[in-house]
N, C-alpha and C positions, 0 to 999 in steps of 0.2 A: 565456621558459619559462612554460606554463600552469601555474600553480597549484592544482590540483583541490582540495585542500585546504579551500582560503577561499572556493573560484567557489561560487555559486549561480545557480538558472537566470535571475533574475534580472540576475545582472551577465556573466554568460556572452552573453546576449543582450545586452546593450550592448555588450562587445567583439565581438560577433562583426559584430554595425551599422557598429561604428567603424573595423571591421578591421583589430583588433589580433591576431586571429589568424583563421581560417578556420574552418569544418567540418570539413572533413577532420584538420586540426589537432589540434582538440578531439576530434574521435572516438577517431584516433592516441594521444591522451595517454590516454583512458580505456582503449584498448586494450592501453597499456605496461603499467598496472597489473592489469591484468586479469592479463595475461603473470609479473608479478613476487609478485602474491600469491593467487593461485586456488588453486593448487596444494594449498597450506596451507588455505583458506578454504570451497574448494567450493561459489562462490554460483551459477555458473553452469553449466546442463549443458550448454549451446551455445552458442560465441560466431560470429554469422551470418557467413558469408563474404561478403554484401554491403555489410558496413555502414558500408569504407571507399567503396562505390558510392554507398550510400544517402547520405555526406554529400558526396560530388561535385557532388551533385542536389538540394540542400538549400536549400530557398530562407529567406534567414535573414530576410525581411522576415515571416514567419509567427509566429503565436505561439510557439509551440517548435520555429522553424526554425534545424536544426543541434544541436539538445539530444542529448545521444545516451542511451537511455530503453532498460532491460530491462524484459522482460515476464514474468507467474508462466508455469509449464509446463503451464498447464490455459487459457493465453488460445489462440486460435487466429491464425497469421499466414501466408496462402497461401504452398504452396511451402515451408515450415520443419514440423521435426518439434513436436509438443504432445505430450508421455507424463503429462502430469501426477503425473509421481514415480512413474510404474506400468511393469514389464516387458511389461505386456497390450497398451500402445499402447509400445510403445518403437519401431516402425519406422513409426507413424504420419505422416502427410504433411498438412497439412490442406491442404484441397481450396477453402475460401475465406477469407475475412478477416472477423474479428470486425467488431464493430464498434467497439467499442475500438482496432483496428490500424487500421480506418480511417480514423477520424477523428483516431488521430496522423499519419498520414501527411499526411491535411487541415490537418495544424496544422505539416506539416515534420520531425516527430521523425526521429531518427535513430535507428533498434531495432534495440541490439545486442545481442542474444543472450536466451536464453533460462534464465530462474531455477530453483533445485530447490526443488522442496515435498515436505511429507510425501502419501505415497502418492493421489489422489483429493483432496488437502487435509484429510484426516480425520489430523491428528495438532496439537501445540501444539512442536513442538519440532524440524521437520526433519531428525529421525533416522531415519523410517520410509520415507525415498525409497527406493525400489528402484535407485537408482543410489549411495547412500552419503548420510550425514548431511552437514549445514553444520555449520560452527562460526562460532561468535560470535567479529567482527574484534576486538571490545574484547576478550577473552579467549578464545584458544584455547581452553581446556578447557573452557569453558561453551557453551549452544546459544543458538542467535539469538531461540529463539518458532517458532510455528510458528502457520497452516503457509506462509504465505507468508516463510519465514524468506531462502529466495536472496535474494528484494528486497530486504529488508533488510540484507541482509550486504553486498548490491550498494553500496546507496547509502551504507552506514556506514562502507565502508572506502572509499572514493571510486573506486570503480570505476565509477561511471555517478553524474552528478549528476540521475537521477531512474529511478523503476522503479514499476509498475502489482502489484498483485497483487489476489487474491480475498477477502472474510471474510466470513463465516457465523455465527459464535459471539466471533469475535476474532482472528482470522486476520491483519489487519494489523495491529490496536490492537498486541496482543500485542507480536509481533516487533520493531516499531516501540519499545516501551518497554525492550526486552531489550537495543536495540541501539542505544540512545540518538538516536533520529533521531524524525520527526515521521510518521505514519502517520494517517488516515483512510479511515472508514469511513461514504460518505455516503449519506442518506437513502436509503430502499428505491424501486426506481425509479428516481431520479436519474440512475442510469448504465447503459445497455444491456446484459442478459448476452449477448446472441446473441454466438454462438461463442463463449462461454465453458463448460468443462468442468464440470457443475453438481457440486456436492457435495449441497446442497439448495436447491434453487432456491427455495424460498420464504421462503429466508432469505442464501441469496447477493446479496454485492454486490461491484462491482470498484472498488478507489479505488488512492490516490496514496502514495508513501513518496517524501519529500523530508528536506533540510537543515533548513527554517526551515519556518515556517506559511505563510507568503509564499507560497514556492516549491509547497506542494502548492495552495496554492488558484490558482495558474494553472494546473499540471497538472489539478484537479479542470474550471476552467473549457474545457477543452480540448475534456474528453471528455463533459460532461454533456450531455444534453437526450434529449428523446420519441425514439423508434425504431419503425418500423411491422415492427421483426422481433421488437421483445420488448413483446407486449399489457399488460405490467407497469409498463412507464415511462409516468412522466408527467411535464409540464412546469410551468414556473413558474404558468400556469393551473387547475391541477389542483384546488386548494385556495383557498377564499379567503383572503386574509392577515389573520390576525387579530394586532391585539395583545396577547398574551401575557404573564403577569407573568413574568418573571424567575427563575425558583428553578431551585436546584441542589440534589437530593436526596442525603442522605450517609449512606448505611449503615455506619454505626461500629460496631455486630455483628456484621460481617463481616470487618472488619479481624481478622486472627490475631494471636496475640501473638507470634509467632516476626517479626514485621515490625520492618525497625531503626530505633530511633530519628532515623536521623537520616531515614530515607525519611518517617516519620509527621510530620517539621517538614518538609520541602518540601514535601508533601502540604497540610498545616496552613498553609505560605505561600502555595502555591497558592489555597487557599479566601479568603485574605486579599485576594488580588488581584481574584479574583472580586465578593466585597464591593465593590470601588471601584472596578468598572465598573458599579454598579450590581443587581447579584445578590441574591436572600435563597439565604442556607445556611438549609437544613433538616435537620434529621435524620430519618431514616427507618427503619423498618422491616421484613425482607424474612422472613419469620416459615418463610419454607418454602426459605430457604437452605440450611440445614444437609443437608436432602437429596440437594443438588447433587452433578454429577458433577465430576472435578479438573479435565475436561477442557475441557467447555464447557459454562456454565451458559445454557439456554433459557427464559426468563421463559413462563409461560403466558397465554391471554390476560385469564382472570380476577384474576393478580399484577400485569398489566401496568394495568391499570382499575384495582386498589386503588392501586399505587402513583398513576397521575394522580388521584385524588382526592385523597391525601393532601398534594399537591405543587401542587394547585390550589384547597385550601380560604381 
């Protein structure tokens, strides 16, 4: 019996080499749960009627070959509907493949269905889909994050041992934190938007919701590099590599007082471990916070210049 539970993509890909169990297998189990807690959970607005095909066809010798991987509702995947949480595109069909879709398929994933967000991605909490809110697996009554909140729900309750979504302002950070799982948000560029459903494109990016850190930094490796459909990416060449001091900037004026103590000691160990990978902590800061909106805070780029100064004196 699969264990979805403790599998990570990591050891899923060593059973699936050793063949301790199959694709089809692995999909199958993700698909049981999908069947026994969705209902309740609402992380998915579609689960693909190919995707016990797609892992018939799964060549497991690939990076994420047989992985079975949801995608947010604003990624595009020929042939499947994209509403991006909106009734505007709800009979929407896309017409080709991101680029995202295709280079999991280049990498063997298995893409089973498709996740809800809030409407356009414009919300922090997955209540504003036009097709009904998620809830958070860790508690019913509470929400996942937003807006890539389905992903998150997806991977948090083990309904797919991996899922893609969009962030803009904190779209995976977020959800990812809400719902106890690992989320990323990588550099601008890094990952192709073509056929992605922009919210704002000059601040969208597509990354990874995994189990471990492990686990998204080979989904991240999967999908990254240049694209000659989005002028935006660029590749490991882009930049020359410089080395960099170290610092980790800490706006502790920002912290509210309504935050629990025990979040402010994990936080606080957190920084401790930083230190002893070699880190400086600094404190910082962000004088024109207070102004912020609840929803998403956008640095400008005259904040963004003080704070590197401040962080590289």
């Amino acid at each position: 019996m699969i264990n979805l539970t403790t599998l990570t993509i990591k050891s899923a890909r060593e059973a699936l080499r050793k063949g301790d169990f199959s694709a089809r297998e692995l999909t199958q189990a993700c698909l049981d749960v999908i069947k026994a807690k969705d209902e309740s959970i609402h992380a998915f607005l579609e689960v693909f009627d190919d995707a016990l095909e797609q892992a018939d066809k799964a060549d497991v010798s690939l990076p994420l070959g047989g992985i079975p991987v949801a995608i947010k509702d604003n990624i595009l995947f020929e042939g499947h509907r994209a509403s991006a949480g909106s009734k505007i595109l709800e009979n929407y069909i896309a017409t080709y493949d991101s680029t995202l879709v295709k280079k999991l398929k280049e990498a063997g994933a298995v893409i089973i269905g498709r996740t809800n967000c809030d409407e356009f991605a414009m919300g922090s909490s997955t209540e504003n889909s036009a097709f009904g809110p998620t809830r958070n697996p860790v508690d019913l009554e509470r929400v996942p994050g937003g807006s890539s909140g389905g992903s998150a729900a997806a991977v948090a309750s083990q309904m797919v041992l991996a899922a893609y979504g969009s962030d803009t302002g904190g779209s995976i950070r977020q959800p990812a934190a809400f719902t106890g799982i690992v989320g990323m948000k990588p550099t601008y560029g890094r990952v192709s938007r073509s056929g992605l459903i922009a919210m704002a494109s000059s601040l969208d990016q597509i990354g990874p919701f995994a189990k471990t850190a492990e686990d998204a930094e080979i989904l991240y490796k999967a999908v990254v590099g240049k694209d000659a459909l989005d002028s935006t990416t660029i590749s490991d060449d882009t930049y020359k590599k410089r080395k960099l001091k170290k610092v980790i900037g800490v706006p502790r004026s920002f912290f509210e007082k309504e935050i629990s103590k025990e979040i402010l000691e994990n936080f606080e160990r957190s920084l401790e471990k930083f230190k002893s990978l070699g880190y400086k902590i600094k404190d910082i800061d962000l004088p024109h916070i207070k102004y912020s909106l609840a929803v998403y805070y956008i640095l400008m780029p005259a904040e963004v210049s003080s704070i590197w100064r401040v962080l590289t004196e």
